[in-house]
Steps between C-alpha positions, in 0.01 A plus 500: 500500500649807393360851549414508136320140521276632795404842345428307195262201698355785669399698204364188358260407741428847499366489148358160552271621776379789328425308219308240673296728711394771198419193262138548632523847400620518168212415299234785418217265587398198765632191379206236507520207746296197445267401797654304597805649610306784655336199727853423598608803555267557798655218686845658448525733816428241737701212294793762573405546866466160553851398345650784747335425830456131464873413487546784850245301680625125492876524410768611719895543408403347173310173646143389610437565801510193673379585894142622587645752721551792232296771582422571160258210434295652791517843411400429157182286600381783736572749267310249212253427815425886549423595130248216453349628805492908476645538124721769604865549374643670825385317719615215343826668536483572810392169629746316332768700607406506854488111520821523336683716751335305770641200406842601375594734785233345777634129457861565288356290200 
């Protein structure tokens, strides 16, 4: 691509990004939403989460896992373990990270 082929692609997305984020903006008043897309919108944050972490937890290198010996797997179901238990966000952090580092740097997995 030339320099002139960049500055232009650049620009573009430029525009289409500002476009796309104000759209929600430009109107005077709320645009109505039928119920049921305001029901569905409530499972949207953790549809999102889910699509992000879910992948981290039981791929590697672009592949299933395919041992038992990840340390993920059990840091995730202490962490999972933890918040059932106490409901707390850090330490569910904090438990799931330390059986992580105990595994990864205690036995090299």
């Amino acid at each position: 691509m030339s320099t002139w082929e960049t500055v232009l692609a650049i620009l573009g997305m430029g525009m289409i990004t500002m476009l796309t984020r104000s759209f929600f903006l430009l109107p005077k008043q709320d645009l109505p939403l039928p119920d049921w897309v305001k029901q569905g919108l409530r499972y949207a944050p953790l549809a999102a989460l889910a699509a992000v972490i879910v992948p981290e937890i039981v791929m590697s290198h672009g592949a299933l896992i395919d041992t038992w010996k990840d340390a993920r797997l059990y840091a995730v179901a202490v962490g999972s373990a933890y918040f059932y238990w106490k409901r707390g966000i850090l330490g569910t952090i904090i438990s799931g990270t330390a059986v992580m580092l105990a595994l990864r740097i205690g036995l090299g997995w």
